[in-house]
Biopython code that builds the backbone (N, CA, C, O; Angstrom):
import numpy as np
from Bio.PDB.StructureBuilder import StructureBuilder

atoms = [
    (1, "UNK", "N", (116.950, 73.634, 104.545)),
    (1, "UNK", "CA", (115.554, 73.998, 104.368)),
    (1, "UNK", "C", (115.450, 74.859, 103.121)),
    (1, "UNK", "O", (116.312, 75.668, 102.775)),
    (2, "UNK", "N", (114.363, 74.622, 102.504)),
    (2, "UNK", "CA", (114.131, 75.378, 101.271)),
    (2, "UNK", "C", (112.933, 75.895, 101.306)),
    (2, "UNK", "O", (112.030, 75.140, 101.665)),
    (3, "UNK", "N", (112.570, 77.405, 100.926)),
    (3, "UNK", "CA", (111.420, 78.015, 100.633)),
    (3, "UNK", "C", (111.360, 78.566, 99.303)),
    (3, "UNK", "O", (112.356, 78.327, 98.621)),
    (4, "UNK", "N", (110.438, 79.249, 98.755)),
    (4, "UNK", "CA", (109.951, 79.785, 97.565)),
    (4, "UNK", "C", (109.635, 80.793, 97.899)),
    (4, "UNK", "O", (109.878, 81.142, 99.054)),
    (5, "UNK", "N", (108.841, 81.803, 96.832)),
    (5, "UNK", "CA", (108.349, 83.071, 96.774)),
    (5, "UNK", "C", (108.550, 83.514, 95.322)),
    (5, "UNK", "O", (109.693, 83.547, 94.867)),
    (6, "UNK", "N", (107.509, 83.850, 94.583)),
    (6, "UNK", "CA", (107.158, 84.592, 93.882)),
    (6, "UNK", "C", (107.016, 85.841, 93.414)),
    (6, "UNK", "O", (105.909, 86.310, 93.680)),
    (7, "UNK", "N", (108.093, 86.913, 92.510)),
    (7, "UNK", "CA", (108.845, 87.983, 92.391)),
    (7, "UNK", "C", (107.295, 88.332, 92.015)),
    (7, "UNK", "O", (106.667, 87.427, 91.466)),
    (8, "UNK", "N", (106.711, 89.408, 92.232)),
    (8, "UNK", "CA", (105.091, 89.973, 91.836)),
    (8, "UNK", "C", (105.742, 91.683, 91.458)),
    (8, "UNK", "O", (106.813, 92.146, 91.850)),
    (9, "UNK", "N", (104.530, 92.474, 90.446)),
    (9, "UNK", "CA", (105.100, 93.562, 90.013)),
    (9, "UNK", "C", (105.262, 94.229, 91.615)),
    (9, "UNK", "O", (106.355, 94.785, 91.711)),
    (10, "UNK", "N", (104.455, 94.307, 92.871)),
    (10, "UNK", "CA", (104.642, 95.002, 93.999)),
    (10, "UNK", "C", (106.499, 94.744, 94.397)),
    (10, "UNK", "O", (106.766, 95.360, 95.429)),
    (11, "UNK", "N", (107.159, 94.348, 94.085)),
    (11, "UNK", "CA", (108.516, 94.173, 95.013)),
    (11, "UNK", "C", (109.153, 94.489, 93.874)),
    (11, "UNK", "O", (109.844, 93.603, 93.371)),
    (12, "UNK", "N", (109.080, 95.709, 93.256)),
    (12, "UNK", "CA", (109.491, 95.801, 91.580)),
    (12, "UNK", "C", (110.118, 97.438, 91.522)),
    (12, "UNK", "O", (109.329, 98.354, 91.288)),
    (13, "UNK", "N", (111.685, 97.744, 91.768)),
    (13, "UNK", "CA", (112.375, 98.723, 91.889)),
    (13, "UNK", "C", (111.817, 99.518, 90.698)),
    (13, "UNK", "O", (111.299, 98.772, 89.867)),
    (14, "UNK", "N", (111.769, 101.036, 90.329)),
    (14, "UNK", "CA", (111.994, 102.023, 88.935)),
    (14, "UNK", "C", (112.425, 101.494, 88.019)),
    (14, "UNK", "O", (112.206, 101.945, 86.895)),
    (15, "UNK", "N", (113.057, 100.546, 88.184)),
    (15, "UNK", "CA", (114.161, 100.064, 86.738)),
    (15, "UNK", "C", (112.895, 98.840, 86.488)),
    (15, "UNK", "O", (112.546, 98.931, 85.311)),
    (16, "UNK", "N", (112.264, 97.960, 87.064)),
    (16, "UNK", "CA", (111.615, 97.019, 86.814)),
    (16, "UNK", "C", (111.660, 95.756, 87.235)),
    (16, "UNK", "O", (110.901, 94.883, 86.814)),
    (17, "UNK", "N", (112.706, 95.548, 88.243)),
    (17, "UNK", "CA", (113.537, 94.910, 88.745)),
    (17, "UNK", "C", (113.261, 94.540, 90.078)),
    (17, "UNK", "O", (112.755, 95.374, 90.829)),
    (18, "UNK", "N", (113.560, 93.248, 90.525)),
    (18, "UNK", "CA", (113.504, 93.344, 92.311)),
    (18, "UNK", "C", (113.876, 93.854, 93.056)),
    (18, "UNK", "O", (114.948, 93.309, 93.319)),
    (19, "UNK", "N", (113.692, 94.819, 93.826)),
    (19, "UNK", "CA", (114.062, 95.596, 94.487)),
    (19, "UNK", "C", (114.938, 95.399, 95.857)),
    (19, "UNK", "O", (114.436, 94.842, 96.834)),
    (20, "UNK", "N", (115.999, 95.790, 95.861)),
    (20, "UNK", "CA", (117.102, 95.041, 96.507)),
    (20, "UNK", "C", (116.551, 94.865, 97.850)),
    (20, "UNK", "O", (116.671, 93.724, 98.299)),
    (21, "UNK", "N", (115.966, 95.744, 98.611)),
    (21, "UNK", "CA", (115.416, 95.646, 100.576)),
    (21, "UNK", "C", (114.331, 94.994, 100.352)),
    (21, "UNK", "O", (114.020, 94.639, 101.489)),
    (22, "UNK", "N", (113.324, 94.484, 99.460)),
    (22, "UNK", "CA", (112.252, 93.051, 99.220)),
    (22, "UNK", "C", (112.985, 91.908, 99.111)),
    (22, "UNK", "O", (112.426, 90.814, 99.189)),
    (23, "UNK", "N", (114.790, 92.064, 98.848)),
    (23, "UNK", "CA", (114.686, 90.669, 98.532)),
    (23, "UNK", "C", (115.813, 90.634, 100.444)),
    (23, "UNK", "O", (116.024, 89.508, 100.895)),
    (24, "UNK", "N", (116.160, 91.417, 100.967)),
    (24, "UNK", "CA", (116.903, 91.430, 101.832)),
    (24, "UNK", "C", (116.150, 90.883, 103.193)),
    (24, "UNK", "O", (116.493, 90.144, 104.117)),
    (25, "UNK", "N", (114.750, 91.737, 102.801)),
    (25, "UNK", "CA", (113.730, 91.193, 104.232)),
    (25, "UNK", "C", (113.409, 90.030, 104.141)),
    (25, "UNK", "O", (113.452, 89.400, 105.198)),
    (26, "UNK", "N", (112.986, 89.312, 102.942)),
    (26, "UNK", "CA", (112.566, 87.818, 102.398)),
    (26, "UNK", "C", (114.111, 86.719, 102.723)),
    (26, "UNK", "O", (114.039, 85.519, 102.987)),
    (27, "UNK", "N", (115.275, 87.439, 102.621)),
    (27, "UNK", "CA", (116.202, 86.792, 103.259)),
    (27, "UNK", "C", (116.433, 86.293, 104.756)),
    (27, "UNK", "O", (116.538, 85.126, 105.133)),
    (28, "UNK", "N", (116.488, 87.462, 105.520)),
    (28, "UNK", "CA", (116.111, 87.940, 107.136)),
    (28, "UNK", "C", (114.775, 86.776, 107.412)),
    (28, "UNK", "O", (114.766, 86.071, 108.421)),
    (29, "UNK", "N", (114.033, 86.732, 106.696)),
    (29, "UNK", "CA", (112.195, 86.303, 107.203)),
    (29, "UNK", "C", (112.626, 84.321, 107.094)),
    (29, "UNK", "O", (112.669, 83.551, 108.054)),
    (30, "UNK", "N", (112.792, 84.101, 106.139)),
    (30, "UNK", "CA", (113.669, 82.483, 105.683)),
    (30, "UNK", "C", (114.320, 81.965, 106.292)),
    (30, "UNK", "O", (114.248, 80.743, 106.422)),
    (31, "UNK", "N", (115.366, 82.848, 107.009)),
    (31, "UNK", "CA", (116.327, 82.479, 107.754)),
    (31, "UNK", "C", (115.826, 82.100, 109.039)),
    (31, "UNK", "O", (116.008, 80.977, 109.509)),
    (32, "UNK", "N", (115.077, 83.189, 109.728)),
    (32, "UNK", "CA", (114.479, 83.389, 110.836)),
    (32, "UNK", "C", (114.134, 81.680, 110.994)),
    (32, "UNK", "O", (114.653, 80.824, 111.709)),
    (33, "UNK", "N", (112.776, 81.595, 109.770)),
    (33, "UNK", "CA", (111.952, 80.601, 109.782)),
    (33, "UNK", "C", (113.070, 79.394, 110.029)),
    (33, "UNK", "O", (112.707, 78.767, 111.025)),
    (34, "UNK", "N", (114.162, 78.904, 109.542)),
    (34, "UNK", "CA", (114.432, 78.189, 109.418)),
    (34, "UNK", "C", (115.415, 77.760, 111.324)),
    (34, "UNK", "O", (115.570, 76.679, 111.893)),
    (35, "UNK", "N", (115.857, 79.229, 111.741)),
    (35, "UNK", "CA", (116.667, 79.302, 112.780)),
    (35, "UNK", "C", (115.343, 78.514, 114.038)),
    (35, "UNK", "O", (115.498, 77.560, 114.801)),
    (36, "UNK", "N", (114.370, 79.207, 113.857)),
    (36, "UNK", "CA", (112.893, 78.878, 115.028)),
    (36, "UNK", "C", (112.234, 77.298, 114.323)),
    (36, "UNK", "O", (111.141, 77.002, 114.805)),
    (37, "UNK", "N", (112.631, 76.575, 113.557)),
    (37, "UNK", "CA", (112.383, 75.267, 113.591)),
    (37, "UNK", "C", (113.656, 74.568, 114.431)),
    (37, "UNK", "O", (113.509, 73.758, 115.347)),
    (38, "UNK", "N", (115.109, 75.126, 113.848)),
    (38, "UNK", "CA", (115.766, 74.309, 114.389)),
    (38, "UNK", "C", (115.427, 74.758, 116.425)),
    (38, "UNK", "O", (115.355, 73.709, 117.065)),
    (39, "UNK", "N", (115.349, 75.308, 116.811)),
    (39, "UNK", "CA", (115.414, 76.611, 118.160)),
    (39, "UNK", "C", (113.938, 76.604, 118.492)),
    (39, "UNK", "O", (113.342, 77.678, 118.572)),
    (40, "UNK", "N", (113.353, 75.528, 118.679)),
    (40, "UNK", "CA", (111.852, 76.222, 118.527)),
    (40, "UNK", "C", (111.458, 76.404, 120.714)),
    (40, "UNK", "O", (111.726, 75.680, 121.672)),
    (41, "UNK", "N", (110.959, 77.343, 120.606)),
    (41, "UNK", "CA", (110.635, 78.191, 121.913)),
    (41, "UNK", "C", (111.509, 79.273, 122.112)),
    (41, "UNK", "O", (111.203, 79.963, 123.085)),
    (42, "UNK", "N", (112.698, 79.703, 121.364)),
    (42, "UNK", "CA", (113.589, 80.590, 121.022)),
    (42, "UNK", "C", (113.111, 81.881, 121.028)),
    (42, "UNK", "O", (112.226, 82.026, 120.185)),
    (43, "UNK", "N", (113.307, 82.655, 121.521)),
    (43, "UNK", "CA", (113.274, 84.510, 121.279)),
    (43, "UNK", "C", (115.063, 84.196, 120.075)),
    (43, "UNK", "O", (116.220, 83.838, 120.297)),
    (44, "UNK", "N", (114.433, 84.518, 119.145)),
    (44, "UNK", "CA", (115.823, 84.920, 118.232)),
    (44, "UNK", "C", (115.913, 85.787, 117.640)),
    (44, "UNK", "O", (115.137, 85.885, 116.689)),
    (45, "UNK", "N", (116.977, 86.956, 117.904)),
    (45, "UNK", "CA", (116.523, 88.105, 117.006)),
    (45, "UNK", "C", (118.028, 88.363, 116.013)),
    (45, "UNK", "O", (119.221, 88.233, 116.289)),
    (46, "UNK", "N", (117.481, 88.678, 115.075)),
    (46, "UNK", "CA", (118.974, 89.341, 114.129)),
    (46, "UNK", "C", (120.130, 90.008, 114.418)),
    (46, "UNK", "O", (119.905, 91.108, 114.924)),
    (47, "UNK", "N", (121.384, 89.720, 114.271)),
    (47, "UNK", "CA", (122.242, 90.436, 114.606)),
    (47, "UNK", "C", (123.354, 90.546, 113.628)),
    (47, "UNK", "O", (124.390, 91.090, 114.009)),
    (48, "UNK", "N", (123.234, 89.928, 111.958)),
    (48, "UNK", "CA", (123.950, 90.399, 111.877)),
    (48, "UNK", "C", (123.396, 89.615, 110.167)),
    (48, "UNK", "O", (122.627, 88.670, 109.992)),
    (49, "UNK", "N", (124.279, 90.607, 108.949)),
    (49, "UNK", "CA", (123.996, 89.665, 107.822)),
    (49, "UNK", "C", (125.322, 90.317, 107.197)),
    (49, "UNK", "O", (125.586, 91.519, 107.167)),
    (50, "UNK", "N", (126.090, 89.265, 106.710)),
    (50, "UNK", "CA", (127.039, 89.291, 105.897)),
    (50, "UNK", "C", (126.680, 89.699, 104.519)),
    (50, "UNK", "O", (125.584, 89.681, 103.959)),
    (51, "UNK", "N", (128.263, 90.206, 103.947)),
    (51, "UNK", "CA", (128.358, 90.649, 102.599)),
    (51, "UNK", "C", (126.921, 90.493, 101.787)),
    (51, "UNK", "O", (126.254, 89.593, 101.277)),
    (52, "UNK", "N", (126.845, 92.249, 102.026)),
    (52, "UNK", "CA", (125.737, 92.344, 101.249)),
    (52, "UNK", "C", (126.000, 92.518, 99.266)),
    (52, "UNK", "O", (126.659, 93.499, 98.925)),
    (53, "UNK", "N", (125.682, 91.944, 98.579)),
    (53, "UNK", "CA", (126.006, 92.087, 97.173)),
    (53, "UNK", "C", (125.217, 91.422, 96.434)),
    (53, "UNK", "O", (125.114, 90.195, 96.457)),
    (54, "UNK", "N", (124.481, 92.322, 95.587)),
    (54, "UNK", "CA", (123.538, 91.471, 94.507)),
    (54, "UNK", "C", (123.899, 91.061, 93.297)),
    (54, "UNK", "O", (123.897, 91.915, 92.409)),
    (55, "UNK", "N", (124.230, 89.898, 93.014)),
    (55, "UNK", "CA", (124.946, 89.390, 91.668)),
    (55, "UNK", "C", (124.245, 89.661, 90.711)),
    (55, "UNK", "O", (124.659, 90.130, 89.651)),
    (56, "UNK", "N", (123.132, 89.403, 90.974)),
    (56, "UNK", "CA", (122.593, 89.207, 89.381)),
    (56, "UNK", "C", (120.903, 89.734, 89.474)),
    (56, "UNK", "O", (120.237, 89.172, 90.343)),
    (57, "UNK", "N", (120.184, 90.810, 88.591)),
    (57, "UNK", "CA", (118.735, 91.342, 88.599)),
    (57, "UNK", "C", (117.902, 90.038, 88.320)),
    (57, "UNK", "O", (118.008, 89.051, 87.593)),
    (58, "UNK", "N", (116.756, 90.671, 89.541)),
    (58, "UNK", "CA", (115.644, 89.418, 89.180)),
    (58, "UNK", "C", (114.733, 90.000, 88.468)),
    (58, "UNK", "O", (114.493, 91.190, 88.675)),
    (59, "UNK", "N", (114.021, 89.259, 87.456)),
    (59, "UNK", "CA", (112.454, 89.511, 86.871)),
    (59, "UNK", "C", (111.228, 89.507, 87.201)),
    (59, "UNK", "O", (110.811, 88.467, 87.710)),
    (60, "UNK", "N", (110.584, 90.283, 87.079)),
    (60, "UNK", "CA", (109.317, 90.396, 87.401)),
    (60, "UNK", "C", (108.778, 88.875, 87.002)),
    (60, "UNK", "O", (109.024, 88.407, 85.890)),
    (61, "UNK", "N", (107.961, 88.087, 88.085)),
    (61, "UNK", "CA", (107.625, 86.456, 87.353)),
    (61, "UNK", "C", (108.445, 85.261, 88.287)),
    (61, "UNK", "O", (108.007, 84.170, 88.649)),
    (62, "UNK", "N", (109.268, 85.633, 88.442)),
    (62, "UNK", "CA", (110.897, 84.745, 88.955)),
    (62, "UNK", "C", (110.294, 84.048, 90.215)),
    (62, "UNK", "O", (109.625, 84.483, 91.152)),
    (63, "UNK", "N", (110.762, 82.839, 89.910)),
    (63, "UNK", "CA", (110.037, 81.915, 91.442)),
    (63, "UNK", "C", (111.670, 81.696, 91.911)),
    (63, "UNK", "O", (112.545, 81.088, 91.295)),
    (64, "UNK", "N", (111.759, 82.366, 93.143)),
    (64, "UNK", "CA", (112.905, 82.736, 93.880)),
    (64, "UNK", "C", (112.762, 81.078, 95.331)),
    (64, "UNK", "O", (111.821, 80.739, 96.050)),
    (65, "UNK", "N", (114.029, 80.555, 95.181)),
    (65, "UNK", "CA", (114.364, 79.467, 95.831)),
    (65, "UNK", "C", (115.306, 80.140, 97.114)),
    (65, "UNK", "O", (116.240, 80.811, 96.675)),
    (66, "UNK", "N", (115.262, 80.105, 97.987)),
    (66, "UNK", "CA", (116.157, 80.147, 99.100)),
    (66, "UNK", "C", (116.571, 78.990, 100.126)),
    (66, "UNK", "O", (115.772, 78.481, 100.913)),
    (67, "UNK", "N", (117.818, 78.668, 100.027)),
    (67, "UNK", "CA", (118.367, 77.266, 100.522)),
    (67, "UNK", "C", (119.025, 77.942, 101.362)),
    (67, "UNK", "O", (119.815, 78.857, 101.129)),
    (68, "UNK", "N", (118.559, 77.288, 102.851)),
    (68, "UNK", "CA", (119.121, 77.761, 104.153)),
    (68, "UNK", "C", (119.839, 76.750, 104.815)),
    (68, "UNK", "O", (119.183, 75.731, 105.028)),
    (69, "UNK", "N", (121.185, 76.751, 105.258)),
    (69, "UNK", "CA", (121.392, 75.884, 106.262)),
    (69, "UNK", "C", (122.524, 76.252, 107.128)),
    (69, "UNK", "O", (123.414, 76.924, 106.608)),
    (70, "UNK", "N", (122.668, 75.812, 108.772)),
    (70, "UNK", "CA", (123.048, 76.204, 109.507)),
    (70, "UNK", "C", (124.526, 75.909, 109.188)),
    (70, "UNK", "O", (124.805, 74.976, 108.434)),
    (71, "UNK", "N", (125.604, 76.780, 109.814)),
    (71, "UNK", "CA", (126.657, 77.133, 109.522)),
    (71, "UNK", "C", (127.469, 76.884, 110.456)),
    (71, "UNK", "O", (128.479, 76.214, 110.240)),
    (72, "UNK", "N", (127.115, 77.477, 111.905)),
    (72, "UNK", "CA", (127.988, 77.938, 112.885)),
    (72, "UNK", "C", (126.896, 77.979, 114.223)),
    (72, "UNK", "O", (125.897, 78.677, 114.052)),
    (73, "UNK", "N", (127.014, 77.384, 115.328)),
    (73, "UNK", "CA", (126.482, 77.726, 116.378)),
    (73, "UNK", "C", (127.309, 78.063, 117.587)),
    (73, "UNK", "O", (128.270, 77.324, 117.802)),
    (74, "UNK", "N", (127.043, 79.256, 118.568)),
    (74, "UNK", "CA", (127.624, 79.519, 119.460)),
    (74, "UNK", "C", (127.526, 79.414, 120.999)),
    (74, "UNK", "O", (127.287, 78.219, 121.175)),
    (75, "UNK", "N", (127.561, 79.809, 121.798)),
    (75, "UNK", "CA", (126.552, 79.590, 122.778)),
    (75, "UNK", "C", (125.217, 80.742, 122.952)),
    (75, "UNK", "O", (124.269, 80.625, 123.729)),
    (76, "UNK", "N", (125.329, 81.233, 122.527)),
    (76, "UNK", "CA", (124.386, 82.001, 122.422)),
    (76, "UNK", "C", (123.686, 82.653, 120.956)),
    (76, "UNK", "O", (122.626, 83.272, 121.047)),
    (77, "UNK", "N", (124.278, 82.487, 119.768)),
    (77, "UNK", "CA", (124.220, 82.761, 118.688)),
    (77, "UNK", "C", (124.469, 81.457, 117.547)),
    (77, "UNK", "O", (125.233, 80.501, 117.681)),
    (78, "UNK", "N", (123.474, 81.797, 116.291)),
    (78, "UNK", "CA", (123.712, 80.565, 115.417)),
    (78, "UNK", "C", (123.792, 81.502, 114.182)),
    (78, "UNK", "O", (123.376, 82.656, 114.274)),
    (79, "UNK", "N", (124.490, 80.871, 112.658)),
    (79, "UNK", "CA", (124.594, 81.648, 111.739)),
    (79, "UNK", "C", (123.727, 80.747, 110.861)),
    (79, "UNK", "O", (123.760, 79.563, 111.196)),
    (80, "UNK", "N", (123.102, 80.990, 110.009)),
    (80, "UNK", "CA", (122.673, 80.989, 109.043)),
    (80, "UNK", "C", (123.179, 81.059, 107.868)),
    (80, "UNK", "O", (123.393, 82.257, 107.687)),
    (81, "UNK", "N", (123.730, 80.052, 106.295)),
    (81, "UNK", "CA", (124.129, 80.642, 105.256)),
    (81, "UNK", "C", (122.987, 80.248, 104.106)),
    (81, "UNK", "O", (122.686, 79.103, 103.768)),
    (82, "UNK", "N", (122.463, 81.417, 103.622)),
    (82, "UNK", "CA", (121.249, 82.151, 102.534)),
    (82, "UNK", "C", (122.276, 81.937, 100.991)),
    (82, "UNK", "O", (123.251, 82.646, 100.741)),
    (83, "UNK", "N", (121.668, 80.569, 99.915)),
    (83, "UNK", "CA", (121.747, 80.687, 99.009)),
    (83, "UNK", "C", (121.068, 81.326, 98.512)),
    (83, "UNK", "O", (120.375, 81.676, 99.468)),
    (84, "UNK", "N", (120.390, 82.158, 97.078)),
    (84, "UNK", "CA", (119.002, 82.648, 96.636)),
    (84, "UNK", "C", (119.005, 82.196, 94.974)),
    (84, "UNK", "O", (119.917, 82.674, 94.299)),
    (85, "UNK", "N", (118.286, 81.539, 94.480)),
    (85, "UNK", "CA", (118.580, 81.487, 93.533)),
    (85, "UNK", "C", (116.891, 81.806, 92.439)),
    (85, "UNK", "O", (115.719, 81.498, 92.658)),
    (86, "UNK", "N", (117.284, 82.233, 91.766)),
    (86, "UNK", "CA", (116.354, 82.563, 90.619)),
    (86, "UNK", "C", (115.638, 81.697, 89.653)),
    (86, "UNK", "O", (116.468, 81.117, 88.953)),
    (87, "UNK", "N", (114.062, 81.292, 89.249)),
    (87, "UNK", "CA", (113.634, 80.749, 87.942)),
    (87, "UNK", "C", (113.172, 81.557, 87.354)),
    (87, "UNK", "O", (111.962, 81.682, 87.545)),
    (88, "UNK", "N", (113.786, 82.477, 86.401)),
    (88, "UNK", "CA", (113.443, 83.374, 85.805)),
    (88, "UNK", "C", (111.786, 82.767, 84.578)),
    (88, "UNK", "O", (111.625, 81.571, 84.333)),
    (89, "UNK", "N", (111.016, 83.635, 84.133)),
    (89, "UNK", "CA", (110.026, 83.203, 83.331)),
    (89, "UNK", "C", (110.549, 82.828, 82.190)),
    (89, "UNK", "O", (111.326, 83.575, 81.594)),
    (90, "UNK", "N", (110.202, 81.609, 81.710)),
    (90, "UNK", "CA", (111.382, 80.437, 80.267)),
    (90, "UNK", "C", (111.936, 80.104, 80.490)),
    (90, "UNK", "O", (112.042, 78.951, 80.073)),
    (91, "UNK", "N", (112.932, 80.574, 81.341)),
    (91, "UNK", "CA", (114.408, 80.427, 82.158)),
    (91, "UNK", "C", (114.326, 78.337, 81.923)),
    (91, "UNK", "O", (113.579, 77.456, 82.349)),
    (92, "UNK", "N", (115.570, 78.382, 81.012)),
    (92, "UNK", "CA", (115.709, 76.164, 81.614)),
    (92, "UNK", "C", (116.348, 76.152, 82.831)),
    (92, "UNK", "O", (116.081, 75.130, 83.463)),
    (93, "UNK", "N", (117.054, 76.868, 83.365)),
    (93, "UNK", "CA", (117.252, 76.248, 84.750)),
    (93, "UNK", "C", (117.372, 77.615, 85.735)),
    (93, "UNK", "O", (117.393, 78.747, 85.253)),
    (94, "UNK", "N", (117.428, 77.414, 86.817)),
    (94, "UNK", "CA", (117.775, 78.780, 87.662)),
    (94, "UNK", "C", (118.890, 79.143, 88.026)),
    (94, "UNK", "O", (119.654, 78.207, 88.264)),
    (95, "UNK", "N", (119.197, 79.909, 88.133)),
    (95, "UNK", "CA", (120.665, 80.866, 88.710)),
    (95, "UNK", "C", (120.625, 81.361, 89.824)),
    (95, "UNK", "O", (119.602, 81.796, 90.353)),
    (96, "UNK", "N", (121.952, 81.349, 90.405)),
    (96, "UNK", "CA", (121.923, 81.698, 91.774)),
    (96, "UNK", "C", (122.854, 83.321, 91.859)),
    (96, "UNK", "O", (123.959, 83.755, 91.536)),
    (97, "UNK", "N", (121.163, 83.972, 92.725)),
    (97, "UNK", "CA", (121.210, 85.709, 92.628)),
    (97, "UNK", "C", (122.063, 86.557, 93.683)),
    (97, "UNK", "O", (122.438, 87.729, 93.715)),
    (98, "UNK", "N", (122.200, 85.516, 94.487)),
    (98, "UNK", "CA", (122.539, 85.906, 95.732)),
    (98, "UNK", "C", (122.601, 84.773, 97.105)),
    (98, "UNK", "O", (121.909, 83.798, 97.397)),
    (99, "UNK", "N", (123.844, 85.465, 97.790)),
    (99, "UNK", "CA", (124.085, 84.867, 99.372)),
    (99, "UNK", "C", (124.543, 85.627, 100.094)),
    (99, "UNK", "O", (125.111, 86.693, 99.859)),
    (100, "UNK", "N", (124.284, 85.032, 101.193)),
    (100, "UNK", "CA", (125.041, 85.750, 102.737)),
    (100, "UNK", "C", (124.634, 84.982, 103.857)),
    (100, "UNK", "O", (123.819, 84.065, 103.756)),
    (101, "UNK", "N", (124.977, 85.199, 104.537)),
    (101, "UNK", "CA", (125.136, 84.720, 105.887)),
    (101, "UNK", "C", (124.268, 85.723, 107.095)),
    (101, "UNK", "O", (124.596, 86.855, 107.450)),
    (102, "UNK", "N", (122.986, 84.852, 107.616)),
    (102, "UNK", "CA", (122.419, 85.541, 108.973)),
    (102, "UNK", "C", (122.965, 84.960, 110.164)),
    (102, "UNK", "O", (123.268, 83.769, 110.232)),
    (103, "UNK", "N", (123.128, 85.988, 111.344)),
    (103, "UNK", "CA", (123.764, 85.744, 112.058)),
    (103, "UNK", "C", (122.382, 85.690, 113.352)),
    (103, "UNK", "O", (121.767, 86.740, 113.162)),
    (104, "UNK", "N", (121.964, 85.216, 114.070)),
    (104, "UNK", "CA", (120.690, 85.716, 115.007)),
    (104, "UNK", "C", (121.737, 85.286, 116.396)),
    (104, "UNK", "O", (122.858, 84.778, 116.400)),
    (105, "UNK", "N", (120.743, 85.776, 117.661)),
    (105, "UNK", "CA", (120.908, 85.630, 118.857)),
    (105, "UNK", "C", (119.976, 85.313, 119.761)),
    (105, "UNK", "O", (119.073, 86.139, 119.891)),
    (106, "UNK", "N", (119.928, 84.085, 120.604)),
    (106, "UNK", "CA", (119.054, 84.173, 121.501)),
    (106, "UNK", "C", (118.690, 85.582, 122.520)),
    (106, "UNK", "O", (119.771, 86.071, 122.846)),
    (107, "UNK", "N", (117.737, 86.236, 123.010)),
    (107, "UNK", "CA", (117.845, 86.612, 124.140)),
    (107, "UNK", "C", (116.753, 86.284, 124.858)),
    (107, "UNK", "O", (115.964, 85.371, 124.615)),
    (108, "UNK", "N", (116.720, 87.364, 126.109)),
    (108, "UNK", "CA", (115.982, 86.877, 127.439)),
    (108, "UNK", "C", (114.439, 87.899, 127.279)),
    (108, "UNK", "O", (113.959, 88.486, 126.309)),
    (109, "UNK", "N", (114.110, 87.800, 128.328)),
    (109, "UNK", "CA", (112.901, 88.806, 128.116)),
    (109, "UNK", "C", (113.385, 90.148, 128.467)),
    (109, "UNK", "O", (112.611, 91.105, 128.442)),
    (110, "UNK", "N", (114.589, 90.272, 128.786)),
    (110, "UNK", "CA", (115.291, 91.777, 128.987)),
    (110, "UNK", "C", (115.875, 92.002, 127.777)),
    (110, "UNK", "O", (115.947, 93.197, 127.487)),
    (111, "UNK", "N", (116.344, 91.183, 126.922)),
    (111, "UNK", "CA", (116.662, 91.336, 125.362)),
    (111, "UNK", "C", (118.319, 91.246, 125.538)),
    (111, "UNK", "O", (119.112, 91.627, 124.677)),
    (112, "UNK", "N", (118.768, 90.531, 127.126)),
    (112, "UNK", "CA", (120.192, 90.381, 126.934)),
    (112, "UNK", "C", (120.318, 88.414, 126.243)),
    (112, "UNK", "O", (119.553, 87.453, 126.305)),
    (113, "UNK", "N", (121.577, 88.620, 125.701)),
    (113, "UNK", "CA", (121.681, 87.291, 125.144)),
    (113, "UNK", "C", (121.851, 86.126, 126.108)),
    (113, "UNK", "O", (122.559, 86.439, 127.065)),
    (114, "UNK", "N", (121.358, 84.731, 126.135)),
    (114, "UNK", "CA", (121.445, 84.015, 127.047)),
    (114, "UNK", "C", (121.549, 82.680, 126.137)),
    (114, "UNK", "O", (120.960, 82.548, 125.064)),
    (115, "UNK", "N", (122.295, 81.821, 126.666)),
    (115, "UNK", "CA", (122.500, 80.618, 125.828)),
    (115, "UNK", "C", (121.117, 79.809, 124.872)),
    (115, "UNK", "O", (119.961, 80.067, 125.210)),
    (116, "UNK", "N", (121.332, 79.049, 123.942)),
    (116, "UNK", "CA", (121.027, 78.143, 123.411)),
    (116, "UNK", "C", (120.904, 77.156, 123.860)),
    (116, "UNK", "O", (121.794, 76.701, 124.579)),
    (117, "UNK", "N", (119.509, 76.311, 123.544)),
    (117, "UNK", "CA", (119.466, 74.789, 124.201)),
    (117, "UNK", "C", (120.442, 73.891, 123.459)),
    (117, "UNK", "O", (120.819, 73.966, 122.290)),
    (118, "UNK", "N", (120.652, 73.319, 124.089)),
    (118, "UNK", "CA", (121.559, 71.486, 123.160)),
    (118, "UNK", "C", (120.836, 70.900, 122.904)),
    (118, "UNK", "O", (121.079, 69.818, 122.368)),
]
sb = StructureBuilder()
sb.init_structure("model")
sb.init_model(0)
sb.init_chain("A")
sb.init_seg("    ")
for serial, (resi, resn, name, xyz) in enumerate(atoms, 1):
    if name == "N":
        sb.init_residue(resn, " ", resi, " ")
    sb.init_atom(name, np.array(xyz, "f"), 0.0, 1.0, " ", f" {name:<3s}", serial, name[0])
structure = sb.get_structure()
């Protein structure tokens, strides 16, 4: 699954830059989306996101690509792996800014974990 989003001056660190927890929640939010299509009637909540590390600054302008696809399913948990990649403004092609891996979990209405449908 692939989404977009548009770097705007609001998500724009002191330096001028994307601000690393705008692009972390927009990671978390993608993933989600993508975990509750595959899972749909799912309570899924976050539990976990791998190696956090930002390769490379985004620009103010940057139409940000995020390529999601499932990784790992458990019985009760599925992972998520988050390409992110960048079209910077002129930019001929885009670069890829960042990845990691979301980890979510089903739970119950008590918020303990309970299996996944097949």
């Amino acid at each position: 699954m692939d989404n977009f989003t548009l770097v705007r001056p609001e998500h724009l660190n002191h330096h001028g830059y994307l601000f690393g927890g705008v692009l972390l929640k927009w990671v978390d939010e993608n993933a989600w989306m993508a975990a509750s299509r595959d899972y749909p009637g799912c309570t899924l909540v976050t539990v976990a996101m791998d190696d956090i590390r930002f390769s490379k600054r985004v620009d103010n302008g940057s139409i940000l690509r995020f390529q999601i696809q499932q990784q790992e399913r458990g019985r009760s948990s599925v992972t998520y792996r988050v390409d992110v990649f960048a079209d910077a403004p002129g930019a001929p092609t885009e670069t890829e800014v960042f990845n990691t891996q979301v980890t979510f979990v089903q739970v119950d209405g008590s918020g303990r974990p309970c299996a996944l449908p097949r």
